[in-house]
N, C-alpha and C positions, 0 to 999 in steps of 0.2 A: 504493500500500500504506500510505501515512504518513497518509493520512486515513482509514483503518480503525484507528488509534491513539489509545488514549485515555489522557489522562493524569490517573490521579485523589491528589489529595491529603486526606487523612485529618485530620480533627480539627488543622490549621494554628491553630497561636497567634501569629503573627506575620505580618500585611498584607503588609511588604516581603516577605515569602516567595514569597507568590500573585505577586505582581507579576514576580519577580525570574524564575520557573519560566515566566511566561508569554512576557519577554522571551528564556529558555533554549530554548523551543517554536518560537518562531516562528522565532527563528536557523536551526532545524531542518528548518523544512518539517513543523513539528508544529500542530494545532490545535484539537483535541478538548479541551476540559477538565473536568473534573469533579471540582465540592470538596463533602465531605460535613462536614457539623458546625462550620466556619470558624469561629476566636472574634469575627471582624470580617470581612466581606463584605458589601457595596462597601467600600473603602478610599481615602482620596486616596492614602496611603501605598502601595495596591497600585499604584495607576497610575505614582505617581512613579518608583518601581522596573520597572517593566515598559518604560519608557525607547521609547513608542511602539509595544508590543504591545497597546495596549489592545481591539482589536478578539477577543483572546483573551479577557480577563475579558469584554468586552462580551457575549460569547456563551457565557461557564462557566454549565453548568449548577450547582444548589445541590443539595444530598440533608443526610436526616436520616440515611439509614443507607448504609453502604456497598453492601451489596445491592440497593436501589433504583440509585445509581450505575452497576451493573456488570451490573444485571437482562436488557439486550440485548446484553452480549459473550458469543462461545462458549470464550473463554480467558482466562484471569485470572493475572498474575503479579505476586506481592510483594514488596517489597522489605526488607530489613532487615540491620543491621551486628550484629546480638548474634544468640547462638548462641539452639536454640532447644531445651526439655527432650524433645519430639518430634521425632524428624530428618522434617527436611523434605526433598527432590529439589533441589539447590541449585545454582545454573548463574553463570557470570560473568556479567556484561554481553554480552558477544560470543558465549555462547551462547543467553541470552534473545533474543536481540536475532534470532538465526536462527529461534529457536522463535516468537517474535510473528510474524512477519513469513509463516512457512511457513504461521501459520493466518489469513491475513489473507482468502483465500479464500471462509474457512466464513464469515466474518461480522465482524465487529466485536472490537477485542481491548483489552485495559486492561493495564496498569502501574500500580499502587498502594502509592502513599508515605506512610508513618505521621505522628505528628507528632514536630514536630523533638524533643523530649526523648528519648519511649517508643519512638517505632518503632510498628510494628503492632504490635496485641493478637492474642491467640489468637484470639479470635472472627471478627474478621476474615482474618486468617491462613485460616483454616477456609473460606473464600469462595476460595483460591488454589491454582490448581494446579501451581507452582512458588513456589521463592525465592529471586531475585537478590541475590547479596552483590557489592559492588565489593570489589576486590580491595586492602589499604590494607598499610601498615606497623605496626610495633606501635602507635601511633598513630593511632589511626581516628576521625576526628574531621570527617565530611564533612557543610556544611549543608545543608538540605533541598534549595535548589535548585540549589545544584553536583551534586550527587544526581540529580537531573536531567536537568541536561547531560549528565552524562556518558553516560548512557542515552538520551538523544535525541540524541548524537554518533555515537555505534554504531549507532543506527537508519539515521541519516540518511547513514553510508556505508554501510551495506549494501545500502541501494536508489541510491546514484550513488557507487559506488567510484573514480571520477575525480571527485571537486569539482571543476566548471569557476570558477577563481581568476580567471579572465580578466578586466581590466578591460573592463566595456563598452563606456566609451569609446573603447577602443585594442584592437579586435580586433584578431587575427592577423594577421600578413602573409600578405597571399596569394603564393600560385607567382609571377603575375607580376611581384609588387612586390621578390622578391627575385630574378628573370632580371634585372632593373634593374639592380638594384644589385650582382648579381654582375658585370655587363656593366659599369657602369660602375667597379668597384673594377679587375677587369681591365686595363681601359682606360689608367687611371689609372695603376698599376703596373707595366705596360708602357711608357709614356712616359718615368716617372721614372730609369727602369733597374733595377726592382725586380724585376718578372719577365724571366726569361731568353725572349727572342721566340722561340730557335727550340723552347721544352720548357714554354709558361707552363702547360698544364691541369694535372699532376699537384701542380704546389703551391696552385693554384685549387679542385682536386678538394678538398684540403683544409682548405683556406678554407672551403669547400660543407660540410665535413662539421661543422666548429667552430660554425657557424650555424645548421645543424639543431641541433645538440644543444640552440643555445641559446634555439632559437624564438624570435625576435624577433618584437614587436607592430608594428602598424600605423607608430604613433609613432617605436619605436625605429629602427627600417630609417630613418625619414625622418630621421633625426639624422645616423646614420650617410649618408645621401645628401647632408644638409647640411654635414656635415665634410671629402665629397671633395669637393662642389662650392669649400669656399671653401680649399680645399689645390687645387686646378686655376687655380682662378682667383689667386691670392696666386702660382704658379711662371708663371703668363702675361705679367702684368704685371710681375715681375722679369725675365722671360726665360729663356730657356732657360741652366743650367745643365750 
């Protein structure tokens, strides 16, 4: 659905902007871009900001007019922080974020960001059939591509409500890797006099249950396997106590 997502920026007077919304996109699983009217496009300035997204600018489309931008989406929403003499249909974040997503189906969809001063203009406006306000304090001072993020944060949990945090290197433990180590904690504290031998599973059972909750990685169980082996070996070599 995130690659039927476009994200268009509007008459940008500031390079670091493009760059900064491009490295906000890509964090996201975002990649569509389209900038209409740029005061500068190409930028070193956008690239140094985009901190490695540049294969986003690499492929931003350019437009004179907003229309041309948004010519093959079948849904268009706007963004802006000041009220407007028109009421518009005006949605959070979290509820745009359902409505782009619902029409990803029919075709192609956009999100359009004014420039950092004005915001969108009516006439553009006019091209939208909604208007996203993020939600601020009395205080409302968000730059364009914090603007962004925030909007491509919402997307990007709505389509994976679990972010897998997981480092890649250190996948989960699996079942057998904690029968191990449950086996040998067991073990372990039964020798020492810590579990009672004739009753050990019900204080094990929740041992078992303190370790699920905590999910340990790959790594972490072999820490933990590493700390009972050199507490087994350290009571061997002294002796039985």
């Amino acid at each position: 659905m995130l690659d039927a997502v476009r994200i268009v920026l509007v008459g940008t007077t500031h390079p670091g902007n493009i760059g900064a919304t491009a490295r906000a996109m890509m964090n996201m699983s975002l990649s569509d871009l389209a900038l209409v009217r740029p005061r500068t496009f190409p930028s070193s300035e956008a690239v140094a900001r985009a901190s490695g997204a540049t294969g986003i600018l690499d492929n931003a489309s350019v437009h004179e007019t907003l229309a041309d931008a948004v010519a093959d989406c079948s849904f268009v929403v706007g963004t802006s922080a000041r009220q407007r003499s028109i009421a518009w249909p005006q949605l959070t974040p979290r509820e745009a974020t359902q409505e782009v997503l619902s029409r990803t189906d029919a075709g192609r969809v956009a999100i359009v960001f004014g420039p950092e001063k004005t915001g969108l203009g009516n006439e553009d406006m006019d091209l939208c059939s909604s208007l996203v306000v993020i939600p601020t304090t009395t205080f409302s001072s968000l730059n364009l591509a914090m603007a962004v993020q925030v909007i491509a944060y919402e997307l990007f949990l709505a389509t994976d409500p679990e972010p897998r945090l997981q480092d890649p290197e250190s996948p989960p433990a699996t079942a057998e890797e904690m029968a191990h180590f449950y086996d040998h904690l067991e073990r372990l504290s039964l020798e020492s006099g810590f579990l009672n031998p004739e009753n050990p599973r019900y204080l094990m059972r929740r041992v078992r249950r303190l370790f699920n909750r905590a999910e340990p990685d790959r790594n972490e169980v072999n820490i933990l396997r590493g700390i009972l082996a050199a507490l087994e070996s350290k009571r061997w070599r002294g002796g039985e106590r």
